[in-house]
C-alpha positions in Angstrom: -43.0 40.2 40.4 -42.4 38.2 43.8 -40.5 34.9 44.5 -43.3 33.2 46.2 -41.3 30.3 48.3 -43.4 27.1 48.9 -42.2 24.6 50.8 -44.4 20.9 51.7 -43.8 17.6 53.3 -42.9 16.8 49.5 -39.9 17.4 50.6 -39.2 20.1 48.0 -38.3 23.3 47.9 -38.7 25.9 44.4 -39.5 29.3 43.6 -42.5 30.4 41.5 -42.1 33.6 40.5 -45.6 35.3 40.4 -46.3 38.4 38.5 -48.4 41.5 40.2 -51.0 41.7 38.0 -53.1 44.1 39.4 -57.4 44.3 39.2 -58.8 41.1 37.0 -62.5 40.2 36.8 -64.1 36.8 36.8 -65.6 36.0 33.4 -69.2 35.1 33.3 -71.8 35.0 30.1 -72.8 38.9 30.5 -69.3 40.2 29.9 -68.3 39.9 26.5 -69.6 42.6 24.9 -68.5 44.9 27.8 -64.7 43.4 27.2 -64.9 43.6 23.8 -66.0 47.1 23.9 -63.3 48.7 26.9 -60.5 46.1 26.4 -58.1 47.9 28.9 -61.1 47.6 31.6 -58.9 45.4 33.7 -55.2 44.0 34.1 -56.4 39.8 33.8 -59.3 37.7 33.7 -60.0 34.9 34.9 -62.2 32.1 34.2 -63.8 29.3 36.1 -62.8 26.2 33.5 -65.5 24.2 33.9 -67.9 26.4 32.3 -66.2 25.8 28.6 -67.0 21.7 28.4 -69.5 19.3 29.6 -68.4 16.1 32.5 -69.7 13.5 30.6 -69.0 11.8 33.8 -66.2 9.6 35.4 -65.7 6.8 33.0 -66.6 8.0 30.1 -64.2 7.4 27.2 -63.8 11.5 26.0 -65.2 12.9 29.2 -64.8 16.8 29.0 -66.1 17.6 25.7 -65.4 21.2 25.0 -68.0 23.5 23.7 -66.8 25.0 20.3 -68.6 28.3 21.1 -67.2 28.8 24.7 -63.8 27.7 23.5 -64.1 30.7 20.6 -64.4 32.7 24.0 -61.7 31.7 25.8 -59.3 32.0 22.8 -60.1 35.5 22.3 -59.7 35.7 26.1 -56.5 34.2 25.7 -55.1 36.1 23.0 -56.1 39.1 24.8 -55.3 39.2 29.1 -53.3 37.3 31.5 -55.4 34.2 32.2 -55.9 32.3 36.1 -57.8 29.4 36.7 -60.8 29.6 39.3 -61.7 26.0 39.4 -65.0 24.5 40.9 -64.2 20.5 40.8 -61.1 20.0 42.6 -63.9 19.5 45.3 -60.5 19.2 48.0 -63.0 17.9 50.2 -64.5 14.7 49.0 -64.3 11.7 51.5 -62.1 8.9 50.4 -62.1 9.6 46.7 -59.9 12.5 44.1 -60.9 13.1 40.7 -57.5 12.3 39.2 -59.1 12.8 35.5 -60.2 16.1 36.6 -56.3 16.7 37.4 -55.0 15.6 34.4 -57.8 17.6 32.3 -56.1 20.6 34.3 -52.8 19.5 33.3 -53.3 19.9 29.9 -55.1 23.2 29.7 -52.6 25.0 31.7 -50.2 23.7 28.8 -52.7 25.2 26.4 -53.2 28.7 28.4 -50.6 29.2 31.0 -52.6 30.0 34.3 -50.4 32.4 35.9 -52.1 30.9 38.9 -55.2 28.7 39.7 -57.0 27.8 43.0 -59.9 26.2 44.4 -62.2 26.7 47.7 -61.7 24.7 50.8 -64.7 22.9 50.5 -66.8 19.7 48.4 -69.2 19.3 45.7 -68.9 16.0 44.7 -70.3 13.2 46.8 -70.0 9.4 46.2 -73.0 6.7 47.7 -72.3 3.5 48.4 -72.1 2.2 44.6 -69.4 4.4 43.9 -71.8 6.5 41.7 -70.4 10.3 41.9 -73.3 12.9 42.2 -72.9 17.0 42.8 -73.8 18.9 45.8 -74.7 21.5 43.9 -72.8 24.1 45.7 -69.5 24.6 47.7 -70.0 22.4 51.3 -67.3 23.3 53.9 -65.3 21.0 55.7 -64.7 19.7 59.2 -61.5 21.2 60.4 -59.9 19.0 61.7 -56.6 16.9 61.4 -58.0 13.9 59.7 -59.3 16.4 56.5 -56.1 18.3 57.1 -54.3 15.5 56.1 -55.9 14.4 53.1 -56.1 18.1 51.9 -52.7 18.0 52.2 -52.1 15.0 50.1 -54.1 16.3 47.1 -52.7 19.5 46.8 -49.4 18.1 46.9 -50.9 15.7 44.1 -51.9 19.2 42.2 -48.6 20.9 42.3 -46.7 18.1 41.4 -48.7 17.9 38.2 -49.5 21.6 37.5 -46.4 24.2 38.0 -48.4 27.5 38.5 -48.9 28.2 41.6 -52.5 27.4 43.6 -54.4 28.9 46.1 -56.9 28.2 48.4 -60.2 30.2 49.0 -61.8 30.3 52.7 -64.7 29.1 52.1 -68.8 30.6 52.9 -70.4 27.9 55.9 -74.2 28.6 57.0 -74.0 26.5 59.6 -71.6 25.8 62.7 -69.9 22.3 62.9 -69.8 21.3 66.1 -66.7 20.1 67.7 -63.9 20.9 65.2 -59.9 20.4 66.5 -58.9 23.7 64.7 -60.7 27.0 63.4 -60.8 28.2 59.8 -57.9 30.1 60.1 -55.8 27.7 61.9 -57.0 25.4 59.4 -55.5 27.6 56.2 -52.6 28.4 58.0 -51.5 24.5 58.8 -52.5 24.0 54.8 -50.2 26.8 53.5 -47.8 25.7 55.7 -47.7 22.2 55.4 -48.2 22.3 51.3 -46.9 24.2 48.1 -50.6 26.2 48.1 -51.2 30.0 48.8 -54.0 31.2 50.0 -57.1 33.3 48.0 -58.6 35.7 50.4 -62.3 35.9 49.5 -63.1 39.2 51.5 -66.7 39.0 50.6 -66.9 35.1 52.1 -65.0 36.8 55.0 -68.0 39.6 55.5 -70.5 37.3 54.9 -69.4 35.0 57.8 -69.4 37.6 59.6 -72.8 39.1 59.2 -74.7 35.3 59.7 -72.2 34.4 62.6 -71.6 37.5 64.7 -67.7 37.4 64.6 -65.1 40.3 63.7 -64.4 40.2 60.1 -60.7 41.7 60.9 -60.0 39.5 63.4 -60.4 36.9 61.0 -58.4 38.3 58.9 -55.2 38.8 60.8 -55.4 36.0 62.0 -54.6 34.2 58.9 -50.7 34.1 57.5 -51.1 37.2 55.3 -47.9 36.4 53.7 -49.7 34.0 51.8 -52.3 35.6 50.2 -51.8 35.9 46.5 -55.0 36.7 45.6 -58.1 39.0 47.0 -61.6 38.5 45.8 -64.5 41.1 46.2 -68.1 40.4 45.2 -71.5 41.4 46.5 -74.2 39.4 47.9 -78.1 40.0 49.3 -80.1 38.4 52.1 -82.4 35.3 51.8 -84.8 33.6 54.4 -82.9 35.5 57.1 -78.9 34.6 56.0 -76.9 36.8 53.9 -75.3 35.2 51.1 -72.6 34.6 49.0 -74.6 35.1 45.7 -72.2 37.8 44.0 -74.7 39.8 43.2 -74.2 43.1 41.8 -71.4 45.8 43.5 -69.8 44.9 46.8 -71.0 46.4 49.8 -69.5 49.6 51.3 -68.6 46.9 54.4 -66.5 44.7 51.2 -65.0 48.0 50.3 -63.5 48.8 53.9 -62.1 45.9 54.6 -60.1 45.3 51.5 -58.5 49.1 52.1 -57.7 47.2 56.0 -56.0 44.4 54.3 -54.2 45.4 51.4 -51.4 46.9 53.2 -51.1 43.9 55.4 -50.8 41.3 52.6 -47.1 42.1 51.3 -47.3 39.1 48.9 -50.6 40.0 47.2 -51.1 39.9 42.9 -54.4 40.3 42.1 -57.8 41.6 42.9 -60.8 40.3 41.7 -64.3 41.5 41.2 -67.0 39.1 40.9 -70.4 38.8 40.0 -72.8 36.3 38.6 -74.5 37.2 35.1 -78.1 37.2 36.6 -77.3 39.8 38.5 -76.0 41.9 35.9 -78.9 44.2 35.6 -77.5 45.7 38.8 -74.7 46.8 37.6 -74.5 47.6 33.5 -71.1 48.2 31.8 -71.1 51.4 33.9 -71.3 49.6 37.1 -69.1 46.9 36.5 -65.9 50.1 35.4 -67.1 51.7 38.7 -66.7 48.6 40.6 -62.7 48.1 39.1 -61.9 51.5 38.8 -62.8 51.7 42.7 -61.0 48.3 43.2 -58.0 50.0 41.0 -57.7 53.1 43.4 -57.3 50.8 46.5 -54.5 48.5 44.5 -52.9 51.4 43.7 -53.2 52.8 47.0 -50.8 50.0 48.4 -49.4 47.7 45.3 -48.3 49.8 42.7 
């Protein structure tokens, strides 16, 4: 375990003390039966919440309604691994509006399951038009760094950490496109958030690589350029190209690119608690229950390398 230190314009200062947990693996549909069957396959797992209940939608009178099924899931889960919280709907990014009910629904499973950590990506997915009506991107849209959305960033993860006690992180986020005139880069961006707020910072290597490869920059550059001591979690995934991009589609074993810089970084993130491999269940045919051991006992070897 580390004191992690956070300090914000809250005008607080506490410790959280993390544990190291070691390799986890993001749940998806395909993975049951392969946990069920090598329970000791990995040190955590964790889950992306919004998959066990349906948004009936922002002012509706019982608006998550948890599936009985998934929740069957997520008990056995529970009873079973250290839990964290990969959450899709913070959506940190949203102009002018935050899903306080989406907080507060967070709130009270993190009573239920004690998240040793949760986090979110800097980026949006939910949009508002001019009736107020709230729709869904549909996927993760990156944000304009600059000082304006630096600022309101700020105040909603301030807003999260008041109400939620575990600690959370912030992933770098995957952007197809360059934005033009921004006041800061993505680093600088993360480093003022981690500084200026309670949140640490989830190093998505695979997000990294993938930037990379679309935008022509130096994936370790990148990297050191962000405030390693920050980073409490790694994530590795694959991906595969598509009408000329490569993407972020987590699918199947990471690249042999993934896999060297993760051994670069490890020893330069002193504070780090976690790897974790993800892929999405369409994509399991890749991989099999042998694939998916190969991929953490690989991710294991490099933990162990620098974290044990």
């Amino acid at each position: 375990m580390y004191p992690f230190t956070l300090t914000g314009h809250t005008s607080r200062l506490y410790e959280k003390t993390i544990p190291r947990l070691g390799v986890g693996l993001l749940y998806n549909p395909s993975l049951e039966l392969y946990l069920d069957s090598q329970p000791s396959c990995c040190d955590y797992v964790e889950i992306i919440p919004d998959m066990f209940w349906s948004d009936l939608g922002n002012g509706h009178p019982h608006r998550f309604e948890e599936i009985d099924s998934w929740m069957a899931v997520l008990q056995k889960l529970a009873d079973s691994y250290p839990l964290t919280a990969h959450n899709i709907s913070y959506s940190l990014g949203s102009a002018g509006v935050f899903d306080m009910a989406y907080l507060r629904k967070m709130e009270e499973w993190h009573q239920r399951y004690s998240f040793v950590w949760h986090s979110d990506h800097l980026s949006f997915v939910k949009v508002h038009d001019e009736n107020g009506q709230e729709h869904n991107a549909g996927m993760a849209v990156p944000v304009p760094y600059d000082y304006e959305v630096l600022d309101m960033i700020d105040g909603r993860i301030n807003a999260i950490s008041r109400s939620i006690r575990a600690p959370f992180l912030v992933e770098n986020n995957v952007c197809f496109i360059d934005l033009p005139d921004q006041e800061l880069s993505e680093t600088a961006f993360l480093n003022e958030l981690s500084k200026d707020t309670s949140c640490g910072l989830l190093l998505d290597i695979h997000n990294v690589y993938t930037n990379a490869v679309n935008h022509g920059f130096d994936a370790r550059s990148f990297i050191t350029g962000l405030d390693l001591d920050k980073v409490v979690e790694i994530h590795i995934a694959g991906g595969n190209e598509m009408a000329g991009m490569y993407t972020d589609s987590h699918a199947g074993p990471c690249p042999e690119a993934v896999w060297e810089l993760l051994e670069y970084t490890l020893p330069l993130v002193p504070n780090l608690c976690g790897i974790t491999f993800e892929f999405h269940e369409s994509y399991f045919h890749l991989l099999q229950f042998e694939g998916v051991t190969r991929e953490l006992n690989r991710a294991k070897a490099v933990w162990n390398q620098y974290h044990i």
